[in-house]
C-alpha positions as CSV (number, residue, x, y, z in Angstrom):
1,X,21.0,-88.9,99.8
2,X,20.3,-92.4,98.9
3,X,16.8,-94.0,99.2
4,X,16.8,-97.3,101.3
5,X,15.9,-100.6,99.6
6,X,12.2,-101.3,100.9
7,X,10.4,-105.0,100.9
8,X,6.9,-105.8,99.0
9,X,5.3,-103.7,101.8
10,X,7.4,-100.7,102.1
11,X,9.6,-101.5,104.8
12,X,13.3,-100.3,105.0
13,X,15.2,-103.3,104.4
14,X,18.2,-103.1,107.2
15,X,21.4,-104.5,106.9
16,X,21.7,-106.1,110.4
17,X,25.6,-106.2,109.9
18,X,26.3,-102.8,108.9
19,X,24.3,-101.5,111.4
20,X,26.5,-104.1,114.3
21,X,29.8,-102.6,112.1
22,X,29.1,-98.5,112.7
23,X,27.3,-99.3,116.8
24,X,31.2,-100.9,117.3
25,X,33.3,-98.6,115.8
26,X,30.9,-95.9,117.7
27,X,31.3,-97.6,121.1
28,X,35.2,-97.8,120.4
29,X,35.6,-94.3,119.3
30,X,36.7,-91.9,122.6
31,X,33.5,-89.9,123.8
32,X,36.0,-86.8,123.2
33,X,36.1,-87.8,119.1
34,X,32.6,-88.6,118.4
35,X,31.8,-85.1,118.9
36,X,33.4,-81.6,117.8
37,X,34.9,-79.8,121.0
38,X,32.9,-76.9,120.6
39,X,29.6,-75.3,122.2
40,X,27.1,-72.7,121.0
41,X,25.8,-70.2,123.3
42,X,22.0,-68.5,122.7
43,X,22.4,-65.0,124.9
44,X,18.6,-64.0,124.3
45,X,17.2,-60.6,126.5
46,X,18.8,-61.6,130.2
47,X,16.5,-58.7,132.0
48,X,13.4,-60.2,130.7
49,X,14.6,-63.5,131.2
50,X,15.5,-62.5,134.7
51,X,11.6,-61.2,135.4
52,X,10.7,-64.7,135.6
53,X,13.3,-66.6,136.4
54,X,13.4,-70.8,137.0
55,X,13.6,-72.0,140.2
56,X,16.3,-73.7,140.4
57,X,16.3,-74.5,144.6
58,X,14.6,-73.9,147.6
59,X,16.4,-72.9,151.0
60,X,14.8,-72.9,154.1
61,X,11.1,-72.5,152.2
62,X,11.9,-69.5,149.9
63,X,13.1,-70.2,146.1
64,X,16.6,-69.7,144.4
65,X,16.1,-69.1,141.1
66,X,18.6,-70.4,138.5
67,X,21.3,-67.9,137.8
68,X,21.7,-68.4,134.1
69,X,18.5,-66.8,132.8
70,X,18.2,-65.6,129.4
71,X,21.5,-68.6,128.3
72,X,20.1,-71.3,126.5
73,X,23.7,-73.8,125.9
74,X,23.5,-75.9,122.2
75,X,25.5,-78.8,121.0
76,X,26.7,-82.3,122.7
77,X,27.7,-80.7,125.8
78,X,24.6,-79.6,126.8
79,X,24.9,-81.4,130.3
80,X,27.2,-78.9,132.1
81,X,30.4,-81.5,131.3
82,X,32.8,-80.3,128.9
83,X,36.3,-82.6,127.8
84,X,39.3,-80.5,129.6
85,X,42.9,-80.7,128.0
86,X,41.5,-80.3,124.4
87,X,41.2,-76.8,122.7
88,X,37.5,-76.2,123.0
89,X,35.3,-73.3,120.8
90,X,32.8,-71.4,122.4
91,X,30.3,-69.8,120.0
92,X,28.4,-66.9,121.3
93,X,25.6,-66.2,119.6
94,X,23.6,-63.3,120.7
95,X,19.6,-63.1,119.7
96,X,19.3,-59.8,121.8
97,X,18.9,-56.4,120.7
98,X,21.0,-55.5,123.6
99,X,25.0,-55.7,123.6
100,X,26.4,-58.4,126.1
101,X,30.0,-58.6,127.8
102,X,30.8,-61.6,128.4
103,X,33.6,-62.6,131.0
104,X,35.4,-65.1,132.6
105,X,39.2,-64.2,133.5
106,X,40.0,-67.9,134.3
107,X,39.4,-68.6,130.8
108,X,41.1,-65.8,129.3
109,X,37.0,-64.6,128.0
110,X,36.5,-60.8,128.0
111,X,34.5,-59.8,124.7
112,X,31.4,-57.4,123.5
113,X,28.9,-59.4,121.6
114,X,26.7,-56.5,119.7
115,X,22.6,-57.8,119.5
116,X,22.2,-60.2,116.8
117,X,25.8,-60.9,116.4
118,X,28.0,-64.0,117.2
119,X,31.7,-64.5,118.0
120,X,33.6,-67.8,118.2
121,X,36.1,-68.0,121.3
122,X,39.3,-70.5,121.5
123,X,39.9,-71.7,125.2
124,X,41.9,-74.7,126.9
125,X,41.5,-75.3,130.2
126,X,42.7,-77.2,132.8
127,X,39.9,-79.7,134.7
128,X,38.0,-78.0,137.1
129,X,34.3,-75.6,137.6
130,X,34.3,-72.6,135.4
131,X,31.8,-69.4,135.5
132,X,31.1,-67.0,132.4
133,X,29.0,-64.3,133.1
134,X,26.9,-62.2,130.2
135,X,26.0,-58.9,131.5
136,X,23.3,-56.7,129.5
137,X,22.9,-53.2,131.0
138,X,22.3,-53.4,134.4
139,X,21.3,-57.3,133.8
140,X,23.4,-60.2,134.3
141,X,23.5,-63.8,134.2
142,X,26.0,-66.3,134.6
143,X,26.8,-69.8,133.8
144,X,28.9,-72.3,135.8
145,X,30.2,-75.3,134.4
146,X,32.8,-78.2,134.4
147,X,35.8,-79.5,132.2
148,X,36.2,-83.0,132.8
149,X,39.4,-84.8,132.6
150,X,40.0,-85.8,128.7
151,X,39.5,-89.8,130.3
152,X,36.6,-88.9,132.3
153,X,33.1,-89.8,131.9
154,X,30.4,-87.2,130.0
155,X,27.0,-86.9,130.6
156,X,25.2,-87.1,127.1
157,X,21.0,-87.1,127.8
C-alpha cells in the first residue's frame, strides 16, 4: 500500500478529481456489479439463541419474537434484498458445536453443516420471498428473505 502525499502539517493531500472520476464510475456501475452476488451465513447455537430471543413484534399486547435466532447474515446484502436472475452463493458458516440442516426446497438447499464447518451453496432464483430454515436438534430457526428483480432497487444501510 501506498502512503498518501501529506502537506507541511500532515494532512492527506486529496486529489479532488480522482476522487469525482471513481464517485462517477461508482454511481454508473449497476448496484448488481459493485458487489459479489454472494452471502455468508454465521449459524451460531440456535437453542441458546432461542432462550432469549428478540422481539421482533407485538400482537395484541404479547411479543413475537424474531424467528431467525442464532443467524447472524454477513456481506452487502445484509438488508433482507438480494439481486434475483443472477447465480447467487450462499456461504454457511457454522460457529456451533452442534450439526445444522439447513433447508429450503424452493431453492433446491438441503445440506448438513457439521459445528465449526462451512459449505458454499450455488442457487438462482426467480424474484420472489424465500425461507431457509437451520434446524439444530430439536432447535430451529429460520430466515425469510427476498430476491429482487436484477433492475430493482437494493437496500444498502
Amino acid at each position: 500500500m501506498t502512503e498518501p502525499q501529506v502537506d507541511a502539517a500532515g494532512t492527506p493531500i486529496v486529489d479532488q478529481e480522482e476522487i469525482s472520476a471513481r464517485a462517477t464510475e461508482y454511481a454508473s456501475t449497476p448496484v448488481t456489479d459493485r458487489f459479489p452476488q454472494e452471502l455468508t451465513v454465521s449459524v451460531a447455537d440456535i437453542a441458546e439463541a432461542n432462550v432469549d430471543p428478540w422481539i421482533c413484534d407485538e400482537q395484541d399486547g404479547t411479543p413475537v419474537p424474531c424467528s431467525t435466532g442464532g443467524l447472524q447474515r454477513l456481506g452487502p446484502w445484509v438488508y433482507n434484498e438480494i439481486p434475483a436472475d443472477l447465480p447467487f452463493a450462499f456461504t454457511f458458516v457454522n460457529t456451533s458445536e452442534f450439526s445444522t440442516h439447513i433447508v429450503s426446497p424452493e431453492l433446491g438447499i438441503d445440506a448438513e453443516v457439521p459445528g465449526g464447518e462451512q459449505i458454499t451453496v450455488e442457487v438462482e432464483a426467480d424474484p420472489g420471498m424465500y425461507t431457509i430454515e437451520f434446524t439444530q436438534g430439536d432447535a430451529t430457526s429460520s430466515w425469510t428473505f427476498q430476491f429482487e428483480p436484477e433492475d430493482g432497487r437494493f437496500s444498502m444501510g
